[in-house]
C-alpha positions in Angstrom: -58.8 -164.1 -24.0 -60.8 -162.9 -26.9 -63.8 -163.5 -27.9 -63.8 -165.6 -30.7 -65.5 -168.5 -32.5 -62.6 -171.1 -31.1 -63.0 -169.3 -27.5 -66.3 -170.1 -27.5 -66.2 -174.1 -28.8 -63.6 -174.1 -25.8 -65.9 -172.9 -23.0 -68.6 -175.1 -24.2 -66.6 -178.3 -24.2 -65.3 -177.7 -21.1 -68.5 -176.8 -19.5 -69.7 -180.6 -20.9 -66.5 -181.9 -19.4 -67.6 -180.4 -16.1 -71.1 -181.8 -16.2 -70.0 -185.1 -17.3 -67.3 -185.5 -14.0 -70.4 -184.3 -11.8 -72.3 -187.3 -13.2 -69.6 -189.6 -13.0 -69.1 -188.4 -8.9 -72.3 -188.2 -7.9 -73.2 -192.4 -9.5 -69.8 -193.7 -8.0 -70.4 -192.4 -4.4 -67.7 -193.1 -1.8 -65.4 -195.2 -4.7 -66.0 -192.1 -7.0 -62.9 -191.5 -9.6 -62.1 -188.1 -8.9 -62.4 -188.8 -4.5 -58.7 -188.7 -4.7 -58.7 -185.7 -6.4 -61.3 -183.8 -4.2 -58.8 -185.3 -1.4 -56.1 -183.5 -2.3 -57.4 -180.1 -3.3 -58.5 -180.6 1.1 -55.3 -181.2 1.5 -53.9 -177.9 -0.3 -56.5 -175.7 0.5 -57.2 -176.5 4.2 -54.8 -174.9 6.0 -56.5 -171.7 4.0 -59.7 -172.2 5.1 -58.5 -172.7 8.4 -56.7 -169.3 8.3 -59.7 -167.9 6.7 -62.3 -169.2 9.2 -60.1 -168.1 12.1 -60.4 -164.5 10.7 -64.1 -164.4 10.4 -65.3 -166.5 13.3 -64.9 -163.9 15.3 -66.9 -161.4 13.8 -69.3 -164.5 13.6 -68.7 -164.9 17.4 -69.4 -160.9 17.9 -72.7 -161.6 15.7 -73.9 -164.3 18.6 -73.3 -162.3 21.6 -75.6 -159.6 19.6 -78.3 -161.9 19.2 -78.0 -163.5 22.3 -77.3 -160.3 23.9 -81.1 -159.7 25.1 -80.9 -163.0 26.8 -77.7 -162.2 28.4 -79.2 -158.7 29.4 -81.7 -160.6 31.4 -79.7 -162.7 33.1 -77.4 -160.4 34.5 -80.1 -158.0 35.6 -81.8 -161.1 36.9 -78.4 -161.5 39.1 -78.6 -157.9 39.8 -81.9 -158.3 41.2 -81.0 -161.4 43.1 -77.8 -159.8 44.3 -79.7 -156.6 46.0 -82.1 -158.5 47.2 -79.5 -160.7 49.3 -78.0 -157.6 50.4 -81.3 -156.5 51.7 -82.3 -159.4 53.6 -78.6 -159.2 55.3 -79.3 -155.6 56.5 -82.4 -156.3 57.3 -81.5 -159.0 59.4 -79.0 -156.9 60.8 -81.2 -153.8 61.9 -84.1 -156.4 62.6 -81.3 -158.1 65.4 -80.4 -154.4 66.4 -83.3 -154.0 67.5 -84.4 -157.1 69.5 -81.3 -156.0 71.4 -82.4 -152.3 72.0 -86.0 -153.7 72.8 -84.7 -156.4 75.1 -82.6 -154.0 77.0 -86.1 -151.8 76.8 -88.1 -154.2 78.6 -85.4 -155.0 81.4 -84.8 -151.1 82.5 -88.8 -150.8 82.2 -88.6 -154.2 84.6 -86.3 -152.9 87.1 -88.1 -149.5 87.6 -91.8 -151.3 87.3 -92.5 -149.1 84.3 -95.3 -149.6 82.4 -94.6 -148.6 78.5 -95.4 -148.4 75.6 -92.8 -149.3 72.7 -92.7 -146.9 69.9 -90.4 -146.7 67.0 -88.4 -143.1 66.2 -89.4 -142.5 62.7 -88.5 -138.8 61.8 -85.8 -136.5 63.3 -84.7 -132.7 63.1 -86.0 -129.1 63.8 -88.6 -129.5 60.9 -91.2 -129.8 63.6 -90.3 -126.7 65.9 -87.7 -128.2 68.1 -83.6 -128.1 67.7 -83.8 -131.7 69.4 -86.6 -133.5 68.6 -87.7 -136.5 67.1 -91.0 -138.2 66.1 -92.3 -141.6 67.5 -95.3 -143.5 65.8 -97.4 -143.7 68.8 -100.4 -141.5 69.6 -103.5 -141.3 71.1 -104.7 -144.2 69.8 -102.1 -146.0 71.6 -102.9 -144.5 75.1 -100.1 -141.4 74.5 -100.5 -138.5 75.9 -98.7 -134.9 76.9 -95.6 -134.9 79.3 -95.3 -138.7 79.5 -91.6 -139.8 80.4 -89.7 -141.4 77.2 -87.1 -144.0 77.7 -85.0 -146.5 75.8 -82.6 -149.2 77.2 -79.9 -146.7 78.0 -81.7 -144.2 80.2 -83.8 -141.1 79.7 -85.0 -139.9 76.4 -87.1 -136.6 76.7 -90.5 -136.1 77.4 -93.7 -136.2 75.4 -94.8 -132.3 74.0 -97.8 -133.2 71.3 -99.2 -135.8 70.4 -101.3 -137.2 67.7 -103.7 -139.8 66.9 -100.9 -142.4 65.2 -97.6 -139.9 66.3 -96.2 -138.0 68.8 -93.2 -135.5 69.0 -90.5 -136.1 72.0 -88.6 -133.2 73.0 -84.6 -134.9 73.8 -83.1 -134.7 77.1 -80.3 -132.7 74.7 -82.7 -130.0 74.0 -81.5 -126.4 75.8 -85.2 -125.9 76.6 -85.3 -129.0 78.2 -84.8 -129.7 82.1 -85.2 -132.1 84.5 -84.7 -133.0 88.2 -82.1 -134.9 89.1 -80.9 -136.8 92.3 -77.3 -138.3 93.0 -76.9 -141.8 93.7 -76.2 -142.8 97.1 -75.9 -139.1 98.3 -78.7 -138.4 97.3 -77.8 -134.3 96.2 -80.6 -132.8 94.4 -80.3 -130.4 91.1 -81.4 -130.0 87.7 -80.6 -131.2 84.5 -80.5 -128.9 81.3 -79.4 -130.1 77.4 -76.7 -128.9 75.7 -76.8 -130.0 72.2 -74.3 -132.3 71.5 -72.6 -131.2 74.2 -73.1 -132.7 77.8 -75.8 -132.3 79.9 -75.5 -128.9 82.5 -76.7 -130.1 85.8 -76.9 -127.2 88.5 -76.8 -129.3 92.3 -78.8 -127.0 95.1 -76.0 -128.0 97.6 -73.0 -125.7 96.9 -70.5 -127.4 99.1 -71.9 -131.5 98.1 -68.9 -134.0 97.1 -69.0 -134.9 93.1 -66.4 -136.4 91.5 -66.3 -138.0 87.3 -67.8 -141.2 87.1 -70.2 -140.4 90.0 -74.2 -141.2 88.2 -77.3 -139.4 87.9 -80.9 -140.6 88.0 -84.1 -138.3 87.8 -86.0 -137.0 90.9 -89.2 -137.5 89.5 -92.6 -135.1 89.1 -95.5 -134.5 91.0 -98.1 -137.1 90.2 -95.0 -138.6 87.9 -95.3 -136.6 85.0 -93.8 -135.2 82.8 -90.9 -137.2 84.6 -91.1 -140.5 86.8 -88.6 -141.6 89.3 -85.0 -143.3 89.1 -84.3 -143.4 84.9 -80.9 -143.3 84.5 -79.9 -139.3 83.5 -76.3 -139.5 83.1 -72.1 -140.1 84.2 -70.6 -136.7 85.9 -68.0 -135.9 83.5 -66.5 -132.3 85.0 -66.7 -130.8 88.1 -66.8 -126.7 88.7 -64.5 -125.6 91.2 -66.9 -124.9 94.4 -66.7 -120.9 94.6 -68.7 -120.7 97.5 -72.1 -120.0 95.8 -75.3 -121.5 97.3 -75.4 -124.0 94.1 -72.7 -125.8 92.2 -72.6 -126.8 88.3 -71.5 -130.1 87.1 -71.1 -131.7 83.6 -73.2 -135.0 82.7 -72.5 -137.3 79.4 -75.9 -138.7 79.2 -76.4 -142.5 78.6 -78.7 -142.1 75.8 -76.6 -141.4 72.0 -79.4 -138.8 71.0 -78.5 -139.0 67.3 -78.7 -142.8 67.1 -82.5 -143.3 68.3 -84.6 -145.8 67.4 -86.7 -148.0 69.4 -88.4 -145.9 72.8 -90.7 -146.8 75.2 -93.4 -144.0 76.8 -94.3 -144.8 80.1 -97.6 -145.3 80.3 -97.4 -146.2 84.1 -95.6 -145.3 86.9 -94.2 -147.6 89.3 -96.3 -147.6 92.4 -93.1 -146.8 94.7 -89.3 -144.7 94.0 -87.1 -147.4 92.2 -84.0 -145.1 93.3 -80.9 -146.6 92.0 -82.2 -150.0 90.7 -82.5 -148.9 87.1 -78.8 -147.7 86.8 -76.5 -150.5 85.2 -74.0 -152.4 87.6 -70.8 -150.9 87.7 -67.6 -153.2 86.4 -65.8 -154.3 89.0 -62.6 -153.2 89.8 -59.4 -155.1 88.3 -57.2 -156.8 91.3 -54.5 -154.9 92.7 -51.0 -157.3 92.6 -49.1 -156.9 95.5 -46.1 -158.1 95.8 -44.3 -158.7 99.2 -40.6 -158.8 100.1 -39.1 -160.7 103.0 -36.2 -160.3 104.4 -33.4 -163.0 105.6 -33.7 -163.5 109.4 -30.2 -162.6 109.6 -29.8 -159.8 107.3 -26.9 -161.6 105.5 -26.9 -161.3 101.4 -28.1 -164.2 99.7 -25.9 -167.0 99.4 -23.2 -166.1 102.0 -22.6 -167.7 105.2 -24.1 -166.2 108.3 -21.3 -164.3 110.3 -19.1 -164.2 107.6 -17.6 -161.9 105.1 -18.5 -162.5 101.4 -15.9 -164.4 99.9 -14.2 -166.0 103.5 
């Protein structure tokens, strides 16, 4: 349109028409004249708002989580938190019941050898400390610890004591290749001496040449003059191998010891020896054996296949 005198009355008027119908609607209220009008134009133009409000809600959505994003933040890292915390408790729980077990089963093989101890936890490992197999326990001489004390848990024998501390002391394992022990068998009583191996089972040389050993037969230690570094009767070990006898004054054997060595965690140090040889009390019970089924067949009095007549051929 151009820009004209008439253009100009034009806009004007209709400008005043404009201001007049905004009087006129805002004095009538809800029976306003033009209501049906502004009902209609809702009518035609809602579905395009809707359209249109569809499209930018969800940048308007996207705007929210952006604000309430910090808020969401903490939530989840609150969860987080709560999560690992839950997961802690659980293991904790878990080691804390692992090791009622390993200290009850402490206490009973201390009871059945009358060993006084004292219970220690393992709380370093490795060769750090001069030692292939040694580990470190946080009881000293504070605690009544000292050198070449017999260590124990509720499987058997653990090592002996080599230095000690005020709050620590280092245990040489029963595992160590430096380390070696008297042994005695049970019942027979066959003497002989224990050396580690690593990971690998225990060497045990007997001083009898010619003694009967067979797998499954169990060690326990001989014990030390004045009980130390060893005392009497901790479980050592399970003979695992036997050497063919050749004839030689002693005889080599093969020992898985009771004690996992790479799984340590609560020990006890005896303190106290028992006041006389527990010999074979300390050793676990062995299972008892399944019962043999023995079935037994008895014969007719006669001899005669079952179901024919005595005297008589089959079939007669």
């Amino acid at each position: 349109m151009r820009d004209t005198r008439e253009s100009r009355l034009l806009l004007v008027l209709l400008v005043a028409i404009a201001f007049a119908l905004i009087t006129v609607d805002i004095r009538g209220g809800e029976e306003s004249p033009v209501d049906g009008a502004r009902r209609a134009a809702a009518t035609v133009f809602g579905p395009v708002e809707n359209s249109v409000a569809s499209a930018v809600n969800p940048v308007g959505n996207a705007i929210a989580a952006v604000r309430d994003s910090g808020e969401r933040h903490d939530r989840i890292a609150e969860l987080e938190r709560q999560n690992a915390a839950l997961k802690a408790k659980l293991g904790s729980d878990d080691r804390n019941r692992s090791r009622v077990r390993e200290l009850d089963n402490l206490l009973k093989k201390a009871g059945a050898g009358q060993y006084g101890i004292k219970a220690a936890e393992v709380i370093a490992m490795g060769a750090a400390q001069g030692f292939s197999w040694t580990v470190t326990i946080d009881a000293g001489s504070d605690d009544g610890i000292k050198r070449d004390m017999t260590v124990i848990n509720g499987d058997g024998l653990v090592g002996r004591v080599t230095t000690v501390g005020p709050g620590t002391s280092t245990v040489l394992l029963a595992s160590d290749p430096d380390f070696t022990v008297g042994t005695r068998m049970e019942r027979s009583d066959e003497l002989g001496f224990a050396t580690g191996q690593g990971d690998r089972p225990l060497s045990v040389q007997l001083l009898n040449g010619k003694a009967k050993v067979k797998p499954g037969d169990r060690l326990v230690t001989f014990g030390s003059r004045a009980d130390r570094p060893f005392v009497p009767g901790v479980p050592v070990g399970e003979v695992v191998r036997v050497d063919p006898s050749t004839g030689n004054l002693t005889r080599n054997i093969f020992v898985r010891p009771y004690v996992g060595f790479s799984k340590l965690d609560v020990v006890g140090v005896v303190v106290q020896a028992p006041r006389t040889d527990p010999r074979d009390a300390v050793l676990p019970p062995k299972p008892a054996p399944e019962p043999t089924v023995t079935v037994t067949v008895t014969p007719s009095p006669t001899g005669a296949p079952s179901g024919a007549p005595s005297g008589q051929p089959e079939g007669e």
